[in-house]
N, C-alpha and C positions, 0 to 999 in steps of 0.2 A: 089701419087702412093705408098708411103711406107706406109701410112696408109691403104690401099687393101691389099697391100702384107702381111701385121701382122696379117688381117683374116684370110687368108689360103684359100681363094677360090680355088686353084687347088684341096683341098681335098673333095670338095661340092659333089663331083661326089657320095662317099659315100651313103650319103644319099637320092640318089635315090631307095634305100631299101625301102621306105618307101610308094613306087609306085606300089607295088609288091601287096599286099593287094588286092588294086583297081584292077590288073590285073589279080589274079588268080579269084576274086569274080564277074569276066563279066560284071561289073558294070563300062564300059569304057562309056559308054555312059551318064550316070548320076550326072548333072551337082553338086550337092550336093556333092556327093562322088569324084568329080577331084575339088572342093574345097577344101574339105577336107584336102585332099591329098596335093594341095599345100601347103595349111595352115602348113602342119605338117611338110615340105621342108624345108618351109622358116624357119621354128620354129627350126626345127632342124640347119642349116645353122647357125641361129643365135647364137643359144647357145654353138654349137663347135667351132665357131670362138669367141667368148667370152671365150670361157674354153683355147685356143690359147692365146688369151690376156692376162689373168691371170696367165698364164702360163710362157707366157715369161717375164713379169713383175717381178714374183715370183725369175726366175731363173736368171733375167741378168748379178747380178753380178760375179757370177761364170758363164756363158757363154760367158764372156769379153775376160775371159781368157784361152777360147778354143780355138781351131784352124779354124774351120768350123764354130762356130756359132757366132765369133764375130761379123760379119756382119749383123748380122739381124738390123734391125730396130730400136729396143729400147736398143741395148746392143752398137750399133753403137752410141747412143746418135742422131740419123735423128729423132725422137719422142718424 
């Protein structure tokens, strides 16, 4: 579980931007173009929860010793 929580799935929502294309271009129907569209979800999805990882990795040590963030995951030492 703490390994999902360190992607940051609650913020996936974001990149539902990336759906907006397909929707304004009427092209809901078009099995290519809601590929596409996935493809570029996930793609997105993955890389910001990667840039999350690096992130917290980058910062733990000073995050140890905040008030809020000590609990994450890698700063907790749970990772």
């Amino acid at each position: 579980m703490k390994y999902v929580l360190l992607l940051r799935p609650q913020q996936w929502y974001k990149n539902l931007l990336v759906f907006l294309p397909l929707l304004f271009s009427g092209n809901l129907l078009n099995l290519t173009a809601i590929g596409q569209s996935l493809l570029a979800f996930a793609s997105f999805c993955a890389l910001s929860s990667a840039t999350y990882v690096i992130n917290y990795y980058a910062d733990r040590n000073n995050d140890t010793l905040h008030p809020e963030k000590w609990n994450r995951p890698i700063e907790s030492g749970e990772v």
